[in-house]
C-alpha positions as CSV (number, residue, x, y, z in Angstrom):
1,X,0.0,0.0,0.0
2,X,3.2,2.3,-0.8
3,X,3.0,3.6,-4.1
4,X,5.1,6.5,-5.5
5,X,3.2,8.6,-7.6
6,X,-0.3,10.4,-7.2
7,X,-2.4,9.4,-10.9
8,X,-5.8,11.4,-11.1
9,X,-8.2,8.5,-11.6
10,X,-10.3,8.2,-14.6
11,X,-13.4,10.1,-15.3
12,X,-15.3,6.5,-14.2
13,X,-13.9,4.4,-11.6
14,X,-13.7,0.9,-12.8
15,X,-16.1,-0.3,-9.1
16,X,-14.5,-4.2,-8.4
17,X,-13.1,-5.1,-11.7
18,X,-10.6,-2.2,-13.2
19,X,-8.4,-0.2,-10.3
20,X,-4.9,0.5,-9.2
21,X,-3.0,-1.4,-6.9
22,X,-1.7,-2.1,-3.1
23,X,1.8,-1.0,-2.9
24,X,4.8,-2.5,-5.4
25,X,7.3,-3.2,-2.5
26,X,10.7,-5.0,-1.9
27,X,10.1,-8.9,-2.3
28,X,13.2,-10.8,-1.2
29,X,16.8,-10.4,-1.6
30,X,17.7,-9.6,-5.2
31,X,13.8,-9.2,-5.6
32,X,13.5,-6.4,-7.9
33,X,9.9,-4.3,-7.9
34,X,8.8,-2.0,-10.4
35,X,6.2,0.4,-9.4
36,X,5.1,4.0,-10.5
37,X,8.7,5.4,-8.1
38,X,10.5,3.5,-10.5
39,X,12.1,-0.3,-10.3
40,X,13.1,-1.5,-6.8
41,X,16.2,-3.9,-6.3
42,X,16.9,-5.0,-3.0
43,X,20.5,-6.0,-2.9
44,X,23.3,-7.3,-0.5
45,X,25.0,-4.8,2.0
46,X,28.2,-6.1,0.3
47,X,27.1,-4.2,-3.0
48,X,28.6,-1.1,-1.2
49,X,31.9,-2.5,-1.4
50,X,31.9,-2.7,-5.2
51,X,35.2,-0.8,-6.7
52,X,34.0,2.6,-6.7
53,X,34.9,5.3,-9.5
54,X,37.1,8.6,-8.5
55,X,33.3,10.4,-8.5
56,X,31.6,8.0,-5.9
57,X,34.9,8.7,-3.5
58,X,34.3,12.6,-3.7
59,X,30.7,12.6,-3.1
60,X,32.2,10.7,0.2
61,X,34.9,13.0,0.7
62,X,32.4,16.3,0.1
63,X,30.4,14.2,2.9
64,X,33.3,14.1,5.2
65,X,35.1,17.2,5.1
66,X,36.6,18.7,8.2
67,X,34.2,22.1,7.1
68,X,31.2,19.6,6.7
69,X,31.5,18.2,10.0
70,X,32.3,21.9,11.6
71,X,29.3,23.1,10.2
72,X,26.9,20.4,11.1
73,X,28.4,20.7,14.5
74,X,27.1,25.2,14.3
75,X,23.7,24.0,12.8
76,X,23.3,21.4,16.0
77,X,24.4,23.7,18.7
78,X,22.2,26.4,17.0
79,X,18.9,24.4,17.4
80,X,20.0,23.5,21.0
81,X,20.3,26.9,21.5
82,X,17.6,28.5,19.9
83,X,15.1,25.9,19.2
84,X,11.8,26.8,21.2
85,X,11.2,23.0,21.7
86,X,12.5,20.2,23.0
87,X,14.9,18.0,20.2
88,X,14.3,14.9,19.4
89,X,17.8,13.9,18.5
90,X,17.1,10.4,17.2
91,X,15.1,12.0,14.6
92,X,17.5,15.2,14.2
93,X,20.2,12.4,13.0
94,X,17.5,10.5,10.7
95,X,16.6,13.5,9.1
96,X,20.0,14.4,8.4
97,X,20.7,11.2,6.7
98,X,17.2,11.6,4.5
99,X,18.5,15.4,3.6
100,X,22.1,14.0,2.7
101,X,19.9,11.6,-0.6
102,X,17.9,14.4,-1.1
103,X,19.9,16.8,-2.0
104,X,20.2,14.1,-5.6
105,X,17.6,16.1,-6.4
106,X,15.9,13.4,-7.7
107,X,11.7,12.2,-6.3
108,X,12.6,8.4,-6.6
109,X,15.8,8.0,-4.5
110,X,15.4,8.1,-0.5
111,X,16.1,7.2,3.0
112,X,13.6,5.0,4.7
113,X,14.2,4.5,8.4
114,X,13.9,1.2,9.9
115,X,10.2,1.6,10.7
116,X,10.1,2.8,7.5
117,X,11.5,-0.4,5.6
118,X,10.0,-2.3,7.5
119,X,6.8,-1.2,6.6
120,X,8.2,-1.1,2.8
121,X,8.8,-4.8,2.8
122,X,5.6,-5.9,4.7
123,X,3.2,-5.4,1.9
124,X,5.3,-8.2,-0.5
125,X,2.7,-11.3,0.7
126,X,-0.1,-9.4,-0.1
127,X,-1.2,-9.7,3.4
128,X,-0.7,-6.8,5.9
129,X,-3.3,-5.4,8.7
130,X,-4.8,-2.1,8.0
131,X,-7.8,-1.0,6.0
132,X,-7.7,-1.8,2.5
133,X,-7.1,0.7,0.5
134,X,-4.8,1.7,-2.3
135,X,-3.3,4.5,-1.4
136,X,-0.9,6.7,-4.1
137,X,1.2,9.9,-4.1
138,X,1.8,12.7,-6.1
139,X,5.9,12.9,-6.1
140,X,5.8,16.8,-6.0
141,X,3.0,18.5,-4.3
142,X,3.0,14.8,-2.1
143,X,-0.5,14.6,-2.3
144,X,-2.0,11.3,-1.2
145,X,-5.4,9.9,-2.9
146,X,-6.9,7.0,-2.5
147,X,-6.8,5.2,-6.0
148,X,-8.7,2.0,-4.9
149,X,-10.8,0.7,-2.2
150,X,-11.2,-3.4,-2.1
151,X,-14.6,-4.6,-1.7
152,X,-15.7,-6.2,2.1
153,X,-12.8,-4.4,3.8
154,X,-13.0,-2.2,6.7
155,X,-12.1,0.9,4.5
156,X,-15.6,0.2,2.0
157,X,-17.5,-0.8,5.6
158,X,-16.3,2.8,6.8
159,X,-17.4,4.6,4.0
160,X,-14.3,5.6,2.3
161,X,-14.4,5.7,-1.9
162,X,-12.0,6.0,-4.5
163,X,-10.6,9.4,-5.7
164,X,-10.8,10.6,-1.9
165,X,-8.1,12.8,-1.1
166,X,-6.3,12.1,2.3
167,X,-6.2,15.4,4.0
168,X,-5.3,13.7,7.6
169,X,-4.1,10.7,9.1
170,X,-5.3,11.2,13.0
171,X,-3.3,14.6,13.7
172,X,-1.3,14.0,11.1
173,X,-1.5,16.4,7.5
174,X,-1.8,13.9,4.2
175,X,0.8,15.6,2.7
176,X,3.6,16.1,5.0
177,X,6.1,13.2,4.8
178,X,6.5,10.4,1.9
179,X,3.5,7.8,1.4
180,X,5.5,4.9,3.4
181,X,5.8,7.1,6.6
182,X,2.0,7.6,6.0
183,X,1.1,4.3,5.5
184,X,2.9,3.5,9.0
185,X,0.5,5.8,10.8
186,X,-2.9,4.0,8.2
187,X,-1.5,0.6,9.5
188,X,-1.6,-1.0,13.1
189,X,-2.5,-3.6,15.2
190,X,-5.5,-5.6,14.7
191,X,-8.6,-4.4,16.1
192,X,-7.6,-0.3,16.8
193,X,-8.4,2.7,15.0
194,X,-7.7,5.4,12.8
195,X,-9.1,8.4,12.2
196,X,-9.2,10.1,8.6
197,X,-10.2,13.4,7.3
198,X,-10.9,13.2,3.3
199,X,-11.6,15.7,0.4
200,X,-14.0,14.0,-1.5
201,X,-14.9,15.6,-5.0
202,X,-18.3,17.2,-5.3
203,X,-18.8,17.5,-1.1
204,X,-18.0,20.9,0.5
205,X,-17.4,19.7,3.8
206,X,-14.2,17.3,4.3
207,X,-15.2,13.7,5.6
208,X,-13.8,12.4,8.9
209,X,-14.6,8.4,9.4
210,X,-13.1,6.1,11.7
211,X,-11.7,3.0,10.3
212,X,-11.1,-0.5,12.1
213,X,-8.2,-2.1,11.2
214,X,-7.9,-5.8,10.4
215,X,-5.8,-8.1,8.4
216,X,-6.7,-7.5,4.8
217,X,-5.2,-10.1,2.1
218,X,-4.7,-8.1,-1.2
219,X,-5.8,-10.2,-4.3
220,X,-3.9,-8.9,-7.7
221,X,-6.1,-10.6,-10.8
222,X,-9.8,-11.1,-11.1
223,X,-10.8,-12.3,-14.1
224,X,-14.1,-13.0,-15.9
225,X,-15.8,-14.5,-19.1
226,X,-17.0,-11.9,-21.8
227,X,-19.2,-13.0,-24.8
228,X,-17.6,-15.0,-27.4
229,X,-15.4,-16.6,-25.4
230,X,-13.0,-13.3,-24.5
231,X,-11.7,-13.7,-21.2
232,X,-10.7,-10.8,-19.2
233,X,-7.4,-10.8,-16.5
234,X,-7.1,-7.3,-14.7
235,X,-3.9,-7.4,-12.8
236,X,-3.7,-4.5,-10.4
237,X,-0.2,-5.3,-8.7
238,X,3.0,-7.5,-9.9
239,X,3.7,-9.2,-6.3
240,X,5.1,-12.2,-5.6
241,X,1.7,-14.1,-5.7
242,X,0.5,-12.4,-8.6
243,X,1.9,-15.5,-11.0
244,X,-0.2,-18.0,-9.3
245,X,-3.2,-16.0,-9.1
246,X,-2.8,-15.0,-13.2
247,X,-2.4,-18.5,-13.8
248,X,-5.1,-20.1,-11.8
249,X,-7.2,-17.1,-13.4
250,X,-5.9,-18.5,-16.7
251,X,-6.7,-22.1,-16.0
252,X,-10.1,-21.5,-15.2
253,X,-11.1,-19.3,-18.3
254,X,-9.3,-22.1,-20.1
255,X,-11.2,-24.7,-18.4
256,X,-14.6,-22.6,-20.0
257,X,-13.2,-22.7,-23.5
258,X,-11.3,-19.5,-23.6
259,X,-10.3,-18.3,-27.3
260,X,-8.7,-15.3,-26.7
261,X,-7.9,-13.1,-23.5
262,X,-8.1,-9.4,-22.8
263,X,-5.1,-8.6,-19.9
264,X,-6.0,-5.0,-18.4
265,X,-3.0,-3.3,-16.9
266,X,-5.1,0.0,-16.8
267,X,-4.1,1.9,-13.3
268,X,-1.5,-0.6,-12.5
269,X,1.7,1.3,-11.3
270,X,4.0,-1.8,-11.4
271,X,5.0,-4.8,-8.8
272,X,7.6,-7.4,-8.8
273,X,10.4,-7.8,-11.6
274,X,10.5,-11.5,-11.3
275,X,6.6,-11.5,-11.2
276,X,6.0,-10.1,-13.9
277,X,8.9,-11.7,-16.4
278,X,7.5,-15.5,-14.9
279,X,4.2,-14.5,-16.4
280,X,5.7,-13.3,-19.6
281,X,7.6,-16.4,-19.7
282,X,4.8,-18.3,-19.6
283,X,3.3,-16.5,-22.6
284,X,6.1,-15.4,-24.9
285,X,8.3,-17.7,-27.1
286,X,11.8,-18.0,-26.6
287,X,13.7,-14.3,-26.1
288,X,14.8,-11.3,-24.1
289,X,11.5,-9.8,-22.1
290,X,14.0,-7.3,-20.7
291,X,17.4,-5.6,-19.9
292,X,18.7,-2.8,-17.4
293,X,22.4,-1.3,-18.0
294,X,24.0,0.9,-15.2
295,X,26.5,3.8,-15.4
296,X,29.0,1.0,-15.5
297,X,27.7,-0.5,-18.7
298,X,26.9,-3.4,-16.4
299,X,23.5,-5.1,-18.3
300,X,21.6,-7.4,-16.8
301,X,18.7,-9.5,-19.1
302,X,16.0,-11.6,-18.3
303,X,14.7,-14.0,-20.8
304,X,11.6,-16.6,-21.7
305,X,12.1,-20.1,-22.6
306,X,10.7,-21.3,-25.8
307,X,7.3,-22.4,-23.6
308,X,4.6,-19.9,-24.8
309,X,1.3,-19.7,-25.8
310,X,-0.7,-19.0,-29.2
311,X,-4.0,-16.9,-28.3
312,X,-5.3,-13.5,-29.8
313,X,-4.5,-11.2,-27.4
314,X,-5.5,-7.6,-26.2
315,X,-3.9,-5.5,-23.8
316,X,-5.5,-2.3,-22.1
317,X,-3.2,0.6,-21.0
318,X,-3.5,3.9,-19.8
319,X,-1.6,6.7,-18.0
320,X,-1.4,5.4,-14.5
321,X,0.2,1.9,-16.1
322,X,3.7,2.1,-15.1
323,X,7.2,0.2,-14.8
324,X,6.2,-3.2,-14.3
325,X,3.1,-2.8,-16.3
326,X,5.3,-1.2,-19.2
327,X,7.2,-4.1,-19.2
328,X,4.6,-6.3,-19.6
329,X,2.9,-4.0,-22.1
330,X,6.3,-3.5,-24.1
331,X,7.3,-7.1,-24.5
332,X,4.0,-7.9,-26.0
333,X,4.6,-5.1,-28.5
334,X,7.7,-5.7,-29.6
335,X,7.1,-9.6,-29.9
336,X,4.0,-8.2,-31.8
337,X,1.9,-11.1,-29.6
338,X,-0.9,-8.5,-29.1
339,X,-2.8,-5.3,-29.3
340,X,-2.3,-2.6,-27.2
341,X,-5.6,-0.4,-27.0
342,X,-5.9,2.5,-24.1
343,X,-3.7,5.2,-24.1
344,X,0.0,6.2,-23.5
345,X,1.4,4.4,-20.5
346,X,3.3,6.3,-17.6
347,X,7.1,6.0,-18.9
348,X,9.0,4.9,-16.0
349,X,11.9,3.6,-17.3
350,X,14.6,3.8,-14.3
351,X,15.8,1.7,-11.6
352,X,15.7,2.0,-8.0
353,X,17.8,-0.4,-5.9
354,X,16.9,-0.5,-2.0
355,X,20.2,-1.4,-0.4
356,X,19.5,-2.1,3.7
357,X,21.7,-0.7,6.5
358,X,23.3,-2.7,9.1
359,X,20.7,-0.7,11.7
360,X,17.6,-2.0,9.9
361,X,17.3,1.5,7.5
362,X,17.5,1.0,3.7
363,X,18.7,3.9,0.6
364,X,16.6,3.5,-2.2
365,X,18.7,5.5,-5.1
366,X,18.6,5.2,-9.0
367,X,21.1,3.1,-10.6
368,X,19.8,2.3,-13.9
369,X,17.9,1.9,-16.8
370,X,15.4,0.0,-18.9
371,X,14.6,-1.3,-21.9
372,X,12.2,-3.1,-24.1
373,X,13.0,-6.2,-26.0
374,X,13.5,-4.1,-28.8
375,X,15.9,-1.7,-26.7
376,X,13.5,0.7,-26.6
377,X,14.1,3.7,-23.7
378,X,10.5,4.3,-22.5
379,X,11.1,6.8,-19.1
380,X,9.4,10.4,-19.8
381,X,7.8,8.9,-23.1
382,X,6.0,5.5,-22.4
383,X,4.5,2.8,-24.4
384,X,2.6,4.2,-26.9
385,X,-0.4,1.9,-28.0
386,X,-1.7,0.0,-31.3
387,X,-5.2,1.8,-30.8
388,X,-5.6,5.4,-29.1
389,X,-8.5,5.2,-27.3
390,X,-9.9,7.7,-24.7
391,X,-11.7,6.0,-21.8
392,X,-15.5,6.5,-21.8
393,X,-17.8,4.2,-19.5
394,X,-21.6,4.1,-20.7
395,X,-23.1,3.6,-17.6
396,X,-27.2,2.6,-18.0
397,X,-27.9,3.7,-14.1
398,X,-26.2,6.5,-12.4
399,X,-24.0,4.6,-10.0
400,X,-24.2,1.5,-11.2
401,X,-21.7,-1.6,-10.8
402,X,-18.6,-1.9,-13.3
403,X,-19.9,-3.9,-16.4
404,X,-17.4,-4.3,-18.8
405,X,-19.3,-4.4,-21.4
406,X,-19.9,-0.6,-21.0
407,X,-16.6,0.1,-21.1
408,X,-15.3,1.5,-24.3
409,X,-12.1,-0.1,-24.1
410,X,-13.0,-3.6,-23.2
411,X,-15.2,-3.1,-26.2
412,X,-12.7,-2.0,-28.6
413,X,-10.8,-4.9,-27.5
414,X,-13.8,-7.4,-28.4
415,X,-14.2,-6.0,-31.3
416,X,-10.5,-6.7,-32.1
417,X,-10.2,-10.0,-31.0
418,X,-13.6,-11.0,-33.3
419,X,-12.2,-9.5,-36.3
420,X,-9.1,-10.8,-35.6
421,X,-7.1,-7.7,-36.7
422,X,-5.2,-4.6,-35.2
């Protein structure tokens, strides 16, 4: 439930079947996630010891300058001086470390804390305790909406809706620390509370609910039959159980004489590297699915074995489809296995590697790049797809259920699929 990036939500929220996702977050050791903040790696400590060029040993030595440390010492003895409140040291020190990765200047590298990480790597199983909710953030005003509430969880039981803008957390403003500190304070024991104040579009008053936490277990695909034998996979997340949910989803639309298959990546800001490469393994004839290269020149590929399968395909993208998604969405193009129909993805196209401390904090920092099968650079432009199509839901009743069949989009991709041409 830790995403990077705040996405406006489409004109028509997609109710049970087409929404974002819980958080992309670090899996396991060498685990590397993808989500709208960019690709996550989480590697050994011992990385730090690679050989390091003459520029990573000045950024140390600007760090560790006898004027550096002089001045630090000023600032401290200033606050202890001046400061009208009490200082709490532990977090003086934390913050210091936080400012030292952003002054980068760049929204996807930072400092987590140990609270912090540990909250970052909790969401992996898809099973945390809290309210259920998708939660996302705008990287520069740090805005925090609420892309996607999951049906029968305490957060739908409270009265919270998607598109609701977190104004507070308890005491706490929405927009005054990064989405996984937030997410600390939305999260909690079993059984306790928290209290939210919203903006909600449309109401002039803001909303304030109290919401009972519980242990909430995340599902990532849902999948349905559509007429003429279409099925439809929406994948909202690329975690670690996401292959085993796409491919029981598979298995049954199979099992009901599935022809051709719609995959909907629509509002899904990305997940789990090896996730999403297993399921394009298991689709995709032999080949490169992707590659990353670093400053060094270092690349690093991950390929499909000649196992695939040999059904018309559609795939549905749109703005808020990111990193992982774009992967997915990318090797499909360029293998020319399917349509892409929706509109221009995200374009996150860099790499984040989360490298923990020896005191349980972790530095997430960029390290590389992406690319397509094709070697296609995607960050700042995205995936552009087959059809351009503006999402428009036709909706018989106001306020009615999701129905795909009212949704442009799924229909375009029928219609596609039947004729059997871009």
């Amino acid at each position: 439930m830790d995403n990077q990036e705040y996405f406006e939500p489409p004109r028509k929220q997609k109710s049970n079947f087409g929404k974002g996702v819980a958080v992309g977050a670090l899996a396991a050791l060498l685990a590397v996630t993808l989500a709208a903040g960019g690709i996550w790696l989480g590697v050994k400590a011992g990385l730090r010891n690679k050989d390091l060029s003459s520029e990573e040993e000045s950024s140390k030595e600007a760090i560790t300058e006898k004027s550096v440390e002089k001045k630090s010492g000023e600032i401290a003895d200033l606050i202890d001086q001046y400061y009208y409140e009490d200082v709490d040291e532990e977090a003086l020190v934390e913050g210091m470390y936080a400012g030292m990765v952003d002054g980068l200047g760049d929204p996807y590298s930072a400092y987590y804390t140990a609270e912090e990480y540990r909250a970052l790597t909790e969401s992996t199983s898809g099973v945390y305790y809290g309210i259920g909710a998708v939660l996302t953030q705008n990287v520069n005003t740090k805005i925090v909406t609420i892309l996607h509430v999951y049906p029968g969880t305490p957060a739908e039981e409270a009265g919270v809706k998607d598109g609701d803008v977190i104004v507070k957390v308890g005491d706490i403003e929405g927009d005054s620390m990064e989405l996984s500190e937030l997410v600390t304070h939305i999260k909690g024991e079993e059984g306790t509370t928290v209290h939210l104040e919203l903006l909600r579009s449309g109401e002039k008053e803001h909303i304030e609910l109290d919401v009972k936490r519980r242990q909430i277990e995340v599902p990532t695909v849902e999948h349905q039959m559509l007429e003429g034998q279409v099925g439809l996979i929406q994948i909202t997340e690329f975690s670690e159980s996401t292959p085993e949910q796409f491919q029981e989803a598979w298995n049954d639309l199979e099992g009901q004489g599935m022809q051709s298959v719609i995959v909907d990546l629509r509002d899904n800001p990305g997940g789990v590297l090896q996730s999403v490469c297993a399921m394009l393994d298991a689709i995709l004839p032999e080949g490169l699915l992707v590659y990353t290269e670093d400053k060094y020149g270092s690349r690093s590929e991950y390929k499909s074995d000649e196992k695939c399968v040999n059904l018309p395909m559609a795939v549905l993208i749109n703005g808020n489809s990111a990193s992982a998604s774009e992967i997915f969405a990318g090797a499909i193009k360029d293998y020319e296995y399917g349509t892409l129909i929706g509109t221009t993805s995200f374009g996150k196209g860099i790499v984040q590697t989360i490298i923990p401390m020896d005191d349980g904090s972790a530095v997430k920092v960029t390290m590389a790049k992406y690319f397509t099968p094709k070697g296609n650079y995607i960050h700042g432009a995205g995936i552009e797809p087959d059809i351009q199509l503006e999402y428009q839901y036709q909706e018989e009743t106001e306020g009615e259920d999701y129905n795909p069949m009212h949704d442009n989009q799924v229909l375009k991709a029928l219609e596609v699929l039947q004729k059997g041409e871009k």
